[in-house]
C-alpha positions as CSV (number, residue, x, y, z in Angstrom):
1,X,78.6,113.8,28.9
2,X,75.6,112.4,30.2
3,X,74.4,113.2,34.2
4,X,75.3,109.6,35.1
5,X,78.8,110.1,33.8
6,X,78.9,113.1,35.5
7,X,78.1,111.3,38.3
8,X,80.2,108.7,38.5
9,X,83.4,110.8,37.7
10,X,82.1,113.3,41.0
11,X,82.3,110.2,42.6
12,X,85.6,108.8,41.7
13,X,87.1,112.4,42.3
14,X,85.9,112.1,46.3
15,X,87.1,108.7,46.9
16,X,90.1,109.1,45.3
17,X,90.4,112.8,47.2
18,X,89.6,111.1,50.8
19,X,92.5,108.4,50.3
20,X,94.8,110.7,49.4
21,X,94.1,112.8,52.4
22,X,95.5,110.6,54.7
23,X,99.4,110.4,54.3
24,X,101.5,110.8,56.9
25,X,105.0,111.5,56.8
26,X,107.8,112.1,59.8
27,X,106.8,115.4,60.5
28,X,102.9,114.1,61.3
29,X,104.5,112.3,64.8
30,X,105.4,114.0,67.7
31,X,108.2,112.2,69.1
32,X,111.2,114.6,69.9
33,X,114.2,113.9,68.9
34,X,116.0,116.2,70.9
35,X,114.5,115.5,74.8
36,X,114.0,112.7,76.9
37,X,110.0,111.6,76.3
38,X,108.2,108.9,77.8
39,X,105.0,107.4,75.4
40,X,102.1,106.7,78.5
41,X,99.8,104.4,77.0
42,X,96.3,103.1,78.4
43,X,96.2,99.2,78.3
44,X,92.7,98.5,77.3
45,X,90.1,95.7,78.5
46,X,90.0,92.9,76.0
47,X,86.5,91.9,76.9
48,X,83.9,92.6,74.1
49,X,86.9,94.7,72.2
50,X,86.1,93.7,68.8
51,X,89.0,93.3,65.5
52,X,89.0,95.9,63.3
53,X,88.3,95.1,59.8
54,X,90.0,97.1,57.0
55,X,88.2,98.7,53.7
56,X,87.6,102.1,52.4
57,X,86.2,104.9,54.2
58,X,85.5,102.7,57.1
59,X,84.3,103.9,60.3
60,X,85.6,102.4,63.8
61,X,83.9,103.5,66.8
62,X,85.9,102.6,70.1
63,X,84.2,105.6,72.2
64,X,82.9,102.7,74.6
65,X,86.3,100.6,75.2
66,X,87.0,100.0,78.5
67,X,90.4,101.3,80.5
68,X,92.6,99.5,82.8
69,X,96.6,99.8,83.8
70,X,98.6,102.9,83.0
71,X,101.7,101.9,81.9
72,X,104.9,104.0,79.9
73,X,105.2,102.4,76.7
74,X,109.0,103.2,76.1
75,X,111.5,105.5,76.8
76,X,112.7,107.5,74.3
77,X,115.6,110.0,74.9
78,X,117.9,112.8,73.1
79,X,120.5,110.8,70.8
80,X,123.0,113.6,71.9
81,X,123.0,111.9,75.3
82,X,125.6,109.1,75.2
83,X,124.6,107.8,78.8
84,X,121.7,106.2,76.4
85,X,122.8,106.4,73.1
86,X,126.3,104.6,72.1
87,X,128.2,105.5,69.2
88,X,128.2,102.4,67.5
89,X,124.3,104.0,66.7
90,X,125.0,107.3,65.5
91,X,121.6,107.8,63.7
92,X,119.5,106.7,66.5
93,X,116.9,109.4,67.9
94,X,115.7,106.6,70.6
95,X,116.3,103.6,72.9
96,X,113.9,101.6,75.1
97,X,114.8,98.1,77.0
98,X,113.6,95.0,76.0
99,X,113.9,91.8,77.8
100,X,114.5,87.8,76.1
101,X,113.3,84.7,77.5
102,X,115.5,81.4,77.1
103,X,113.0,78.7,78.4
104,X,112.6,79.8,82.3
105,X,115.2,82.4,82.1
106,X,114.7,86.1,81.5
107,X,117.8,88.2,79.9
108,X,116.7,91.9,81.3
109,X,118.6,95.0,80.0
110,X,118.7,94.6,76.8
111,X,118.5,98.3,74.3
112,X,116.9,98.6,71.0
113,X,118.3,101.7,69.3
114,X,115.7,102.9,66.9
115,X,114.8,105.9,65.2
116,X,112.0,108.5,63.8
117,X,113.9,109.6,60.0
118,X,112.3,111.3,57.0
119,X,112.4,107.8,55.5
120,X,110.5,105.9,58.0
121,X,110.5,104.4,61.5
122,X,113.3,102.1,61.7
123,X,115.6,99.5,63.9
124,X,119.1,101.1,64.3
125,X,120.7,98.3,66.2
126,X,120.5,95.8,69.7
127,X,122.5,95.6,72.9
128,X,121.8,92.0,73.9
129,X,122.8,92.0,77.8
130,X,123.7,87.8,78.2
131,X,124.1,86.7,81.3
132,X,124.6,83.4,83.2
133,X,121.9,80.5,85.0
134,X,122.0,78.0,87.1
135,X,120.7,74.7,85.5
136,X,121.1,73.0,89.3
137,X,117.2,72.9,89.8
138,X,116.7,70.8,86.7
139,X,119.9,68.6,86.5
140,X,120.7,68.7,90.7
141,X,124.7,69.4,90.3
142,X,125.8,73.4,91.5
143,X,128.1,73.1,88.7
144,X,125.5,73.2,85.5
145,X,124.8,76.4,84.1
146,X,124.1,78.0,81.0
147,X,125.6,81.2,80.1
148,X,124.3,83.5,76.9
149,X,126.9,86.0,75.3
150,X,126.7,89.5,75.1
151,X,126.6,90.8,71.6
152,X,125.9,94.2,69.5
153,X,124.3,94.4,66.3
154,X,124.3,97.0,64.2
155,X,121.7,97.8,61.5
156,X,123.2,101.4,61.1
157,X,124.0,101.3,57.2
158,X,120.7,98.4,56.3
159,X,118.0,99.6,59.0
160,X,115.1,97.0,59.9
161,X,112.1,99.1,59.0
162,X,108.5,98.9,60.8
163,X,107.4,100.9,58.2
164,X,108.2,103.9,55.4
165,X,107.0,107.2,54.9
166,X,104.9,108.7,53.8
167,X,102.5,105.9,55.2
168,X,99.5,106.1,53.1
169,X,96.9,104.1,52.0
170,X,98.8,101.9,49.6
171,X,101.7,100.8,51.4
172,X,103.3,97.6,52.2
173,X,106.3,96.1,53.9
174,X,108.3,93.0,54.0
175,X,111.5,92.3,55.6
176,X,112.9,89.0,57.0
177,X,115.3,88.4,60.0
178,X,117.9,86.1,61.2
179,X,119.3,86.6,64.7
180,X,121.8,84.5,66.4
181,X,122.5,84.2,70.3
182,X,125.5,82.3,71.1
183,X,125.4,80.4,74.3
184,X,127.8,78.0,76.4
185,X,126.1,75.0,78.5
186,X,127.4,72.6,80.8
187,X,125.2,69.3,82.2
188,X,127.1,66.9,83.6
189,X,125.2,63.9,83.2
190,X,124.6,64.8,79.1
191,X,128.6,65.2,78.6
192,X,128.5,68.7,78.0
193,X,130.9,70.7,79.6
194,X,131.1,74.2,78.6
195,X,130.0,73.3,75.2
196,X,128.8,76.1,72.7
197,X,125.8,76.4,71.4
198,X,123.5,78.6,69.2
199,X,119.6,80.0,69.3
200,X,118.6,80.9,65.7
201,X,115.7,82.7,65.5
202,X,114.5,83.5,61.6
203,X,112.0,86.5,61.5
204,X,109.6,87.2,58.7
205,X,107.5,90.6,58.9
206,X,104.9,92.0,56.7
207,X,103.5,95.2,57.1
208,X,100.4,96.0,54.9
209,X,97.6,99.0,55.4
210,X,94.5,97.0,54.9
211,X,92.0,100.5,55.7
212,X,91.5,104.2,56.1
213,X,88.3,106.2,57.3
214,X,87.1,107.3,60.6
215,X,88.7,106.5,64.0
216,X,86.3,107.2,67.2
217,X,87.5,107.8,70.9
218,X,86.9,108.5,74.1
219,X,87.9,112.1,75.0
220,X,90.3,111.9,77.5
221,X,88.8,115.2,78.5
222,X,85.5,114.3,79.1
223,X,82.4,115.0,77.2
224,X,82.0,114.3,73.5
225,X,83.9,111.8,71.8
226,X,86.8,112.5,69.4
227,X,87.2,111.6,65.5
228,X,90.7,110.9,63.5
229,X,91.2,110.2,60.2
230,X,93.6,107.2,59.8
231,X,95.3,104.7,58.5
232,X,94.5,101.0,59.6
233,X,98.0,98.8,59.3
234,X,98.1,95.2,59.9
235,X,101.3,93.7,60.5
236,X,101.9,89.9,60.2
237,X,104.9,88.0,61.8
238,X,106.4,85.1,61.8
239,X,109.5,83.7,64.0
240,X,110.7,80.1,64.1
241,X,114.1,78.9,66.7
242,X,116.4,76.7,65.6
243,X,119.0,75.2,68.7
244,X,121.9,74.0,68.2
245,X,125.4,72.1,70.3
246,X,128.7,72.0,68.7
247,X,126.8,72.9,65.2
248,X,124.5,70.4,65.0
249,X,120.8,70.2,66.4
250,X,120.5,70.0,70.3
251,X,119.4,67.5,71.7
252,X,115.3,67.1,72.8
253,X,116.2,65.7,76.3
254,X,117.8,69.0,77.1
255,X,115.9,71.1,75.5
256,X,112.5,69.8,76.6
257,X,114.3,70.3,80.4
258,X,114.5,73.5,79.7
259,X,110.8,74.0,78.3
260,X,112.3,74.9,74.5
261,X,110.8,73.4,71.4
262,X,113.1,72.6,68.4
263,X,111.9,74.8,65.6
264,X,108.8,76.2,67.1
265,X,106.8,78.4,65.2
266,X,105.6,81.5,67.0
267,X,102.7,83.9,64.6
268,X,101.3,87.2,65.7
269,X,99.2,89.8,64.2
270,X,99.0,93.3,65.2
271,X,96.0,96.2,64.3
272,X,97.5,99.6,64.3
273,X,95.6,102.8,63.8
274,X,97.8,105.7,62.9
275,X,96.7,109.3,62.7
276,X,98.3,112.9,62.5
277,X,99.7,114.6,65.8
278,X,101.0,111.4,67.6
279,X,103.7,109.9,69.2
280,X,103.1,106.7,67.5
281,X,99.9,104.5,67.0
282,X,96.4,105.5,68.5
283,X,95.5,102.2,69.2
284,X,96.9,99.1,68.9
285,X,95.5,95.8,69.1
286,X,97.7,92.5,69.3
287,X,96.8,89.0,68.4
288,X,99.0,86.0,69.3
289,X,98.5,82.4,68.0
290,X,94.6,83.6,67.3
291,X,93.4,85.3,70.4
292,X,93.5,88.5,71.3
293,X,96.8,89.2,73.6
294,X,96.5,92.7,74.5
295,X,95.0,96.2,73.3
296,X,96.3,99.7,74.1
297,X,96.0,102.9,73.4
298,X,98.8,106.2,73.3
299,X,97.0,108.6,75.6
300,X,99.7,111.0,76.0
301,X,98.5,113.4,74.1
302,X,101.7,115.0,73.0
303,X,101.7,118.5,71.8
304,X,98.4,118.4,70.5
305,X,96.2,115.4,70.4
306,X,92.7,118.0,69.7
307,X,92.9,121.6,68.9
308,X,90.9,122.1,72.4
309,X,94.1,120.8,74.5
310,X,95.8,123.5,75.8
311,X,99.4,123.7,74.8
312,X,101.6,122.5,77.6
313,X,104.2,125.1,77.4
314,X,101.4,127.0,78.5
315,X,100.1,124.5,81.4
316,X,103.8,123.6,82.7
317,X,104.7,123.7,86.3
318,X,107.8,124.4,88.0
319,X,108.9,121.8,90.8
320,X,111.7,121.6,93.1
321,X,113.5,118.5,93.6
322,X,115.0,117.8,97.5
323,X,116.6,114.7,97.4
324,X,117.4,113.0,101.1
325,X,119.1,109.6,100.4
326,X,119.6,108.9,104.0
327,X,116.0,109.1,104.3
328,X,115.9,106.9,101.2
329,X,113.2,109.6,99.3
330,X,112.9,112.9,98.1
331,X,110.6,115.8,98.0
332,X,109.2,117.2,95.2
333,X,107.9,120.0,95.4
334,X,105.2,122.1,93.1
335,X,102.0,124.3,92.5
336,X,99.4,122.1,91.8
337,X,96.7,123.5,89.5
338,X,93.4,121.4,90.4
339,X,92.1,118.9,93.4
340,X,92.4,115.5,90.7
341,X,95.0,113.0,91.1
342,X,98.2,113.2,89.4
343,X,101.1,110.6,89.0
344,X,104.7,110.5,89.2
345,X,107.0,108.7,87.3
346,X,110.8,108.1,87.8
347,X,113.2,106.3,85.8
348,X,116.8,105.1,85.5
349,X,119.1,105.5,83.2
350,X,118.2,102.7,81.4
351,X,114.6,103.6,81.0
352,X,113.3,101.5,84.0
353,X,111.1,102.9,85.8
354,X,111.6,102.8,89.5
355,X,108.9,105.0,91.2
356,X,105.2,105.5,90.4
357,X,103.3,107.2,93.1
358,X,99.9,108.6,92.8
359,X,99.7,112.3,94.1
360,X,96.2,113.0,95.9
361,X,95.9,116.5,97.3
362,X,94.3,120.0,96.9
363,X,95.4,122.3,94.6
364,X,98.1,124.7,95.7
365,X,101.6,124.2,96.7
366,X,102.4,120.5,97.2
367,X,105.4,119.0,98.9
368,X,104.7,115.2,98.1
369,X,107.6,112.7,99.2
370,X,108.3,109.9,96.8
371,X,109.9,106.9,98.6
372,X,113.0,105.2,96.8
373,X,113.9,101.5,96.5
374,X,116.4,100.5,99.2
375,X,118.5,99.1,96.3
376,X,119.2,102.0,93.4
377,X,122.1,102.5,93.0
378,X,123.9,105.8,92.8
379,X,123.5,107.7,89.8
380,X,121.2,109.8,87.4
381,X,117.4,109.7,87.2
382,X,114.2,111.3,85.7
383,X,110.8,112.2,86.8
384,X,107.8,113.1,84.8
385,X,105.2,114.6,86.9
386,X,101.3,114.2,85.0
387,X,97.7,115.4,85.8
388,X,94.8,113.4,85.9
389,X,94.6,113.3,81.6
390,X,98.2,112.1,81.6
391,X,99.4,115.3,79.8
392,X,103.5,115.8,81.3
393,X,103.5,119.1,83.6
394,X,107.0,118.6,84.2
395,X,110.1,117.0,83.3
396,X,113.5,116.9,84.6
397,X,116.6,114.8,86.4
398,X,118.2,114.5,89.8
399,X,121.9,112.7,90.9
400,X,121.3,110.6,93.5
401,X,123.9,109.6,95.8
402,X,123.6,107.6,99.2
């Protein structure tokens, strides 16, 4: 064998050995499937945030990107807890809210039951909440309205995948989607009174990891900057609406009213960088209809985003809830362990959140009062109380009743 054989075959055996390094499986992300967990994610400033290209042994240095809002992702809760998960999902580890919009109209409430299996990430089912519009300020009778259906659908036995494991360098994804809303509309001057109607909406989804190599952040701790090996996914997808009255194609008079486009073609692209030893990606960077929509980054560092973290059974702190709903707050009360702001966060059951409050005092024992909307209603809710590098010091629940 000459040396530059020898070479070469060195070579191949390292390149080959690095790809292969990076596979990750269920076990690599951090989501619990067994407690109520909130993903805090860091939206990023777009300015001068450049599209990461994918190859081999690439190296992506984001160390310099730019913060802004601090925002919870989603809420993901126990599947044991039926105030959250129904049992038409019986294999769902997690839910989050999701909201629709039907020209100016926004359908709020709506679940999407997903969950973390050895197999992959996947879409167990939808709650789509309906609900019912006036059309008055377009058309000027009281009597027009629209009214969307409430409907269930259940992907229990043929999941929608976002992806497989193990997620390596190799793999790829398609799956296509036809969703159907079912709707009810009456307008007076068009002749439709309570006449049905239909939003089609065909999906087409392809998943592809287009790079591995080096990923470079900021260190949420300060000082030196922080290196991951990962995979770089880009995900591809494509959504056209179809409308429909009485079965056949609605009208454009009505549906331009209503700011809808027959057959419209939305297209989006999204970056992902996944790594070992998170809750889901590191950094995501969306594209819609060619310009750069929105970045983010996952900074809650859950059980062990660097070796140098402390664990947080270790840095948890006990708090004391006081609820005074004729006051319309409560009290929480804790030992705080440093002088840096920390944050509260407090959700429904629904995974809204209702209260974020920023906690500025000393450290030592802290009786902070968290106001609460006028209008909650009565009910359960849950708090996650986190220092100044977002890592959760506490988690729990409270009943409130006025």
């Amino acid at each position: 064998m000459t040396q530059k054989l020898y070479l070469s075959l060195c070579l191949f055996c390292f390149i080959t050995g690095l790809n292969a390094q990076i596979s990750l499986t269920r076990s690599d992300f951090t989501i619990s499937d067994n407690r109520a967990d909130t993903i805090l994610s860091q939206v990023m400033q777009r300015q001068g945030f450049q599209i990461p290209k994918g190859g081999n042994n690439q190296f992506w240095d984001y160390s310099n990107a730019l913060d802004s809002a601090l925002v919870p992702q989603r809420f993901v809760t126990s599947v044991l807890d039926p105030l959250f998960i129904p049992f038409d999902f019986p294999n769902a580890t997690g839910a989050y809210t999701a909201s629709y919009v039907f020209g100016p109209f926004r359908v709020t409430d709506n679940f999407q039951f997903e969950r973390y299996g050895d197999d992959g990430y996947s879409v167990q089912g939808t709650i789509f909440a309906g609900g019912s519009f006036p059309l008055s300020g377009f058309t000027g009778f009281r009597s027009d309205s629209v009214t969307l259906f409430r409907k269930v659908d259940n992907y229990t036995d043929n999941p929608l995948y976002y992806y497989k494991f193990p997620l390596t360098a190799n793999s790829k994804h398609i799956w296509t989607y036809r969703n159907v809303i079912n709707f009810q509309i009456t307008v007076a001057l068009a002749g439709l009174n309570r006449t049905p109607g239909q939003v089609v909406t065909n999906e087409y989804k392809r998943d592809s990891t287009i790079g591995w190599g080096t990923l470079r952040m900021r260190n949420p701790r300060g000082g030196s900057p922080l290196d991951f090996a990962v995979l770089l996914v880009e995900t591809t997808e494509l959504s056209r609406d179809s409308f429909y009255l009485s079965s056949t194609p609605a009208p454009g008079l009505i549906l331009t009213a209503l700011g809808l486009e027959q057959n419209a073609l939305r297209q989006s692209k999204t970056y992902a960088f996944y790594g070992a030893r998170f809750a889901s990606a590191i950094l995501t960077a969306a594209i819609r209809n060619d310009t750069l929509a929105r970045v983010v980054r996952n900074i809650n560092p859950v059980r062990g985003l660097t070796t140098d973290l402390p664990d947080l059974k270790k840095i948890a702190v006990k708090t004391k809830l006081f609820p005074n709903p004729t006051a319309g707050n409560l009290v929480l009360e804790f030992e705080k362990s440093d002088s840096e702001d920390w944050d509260v966060l407090m959700y429904n059951t629904q995974g809204q959140m209702v209260a974020l409050e920023r906690i500025s005092a000393p450290g030592g024992k802290v009786q902070h009062v968290v106001q609460l909307k006028s209008g909650l209603s009565n009910g359960t809710y849950f708090y996650h109380l986190l220092d100044q590098r977002s890592l959760i010091r506490s988690s729990g629940s409270f009943v409130l009743q006025r």
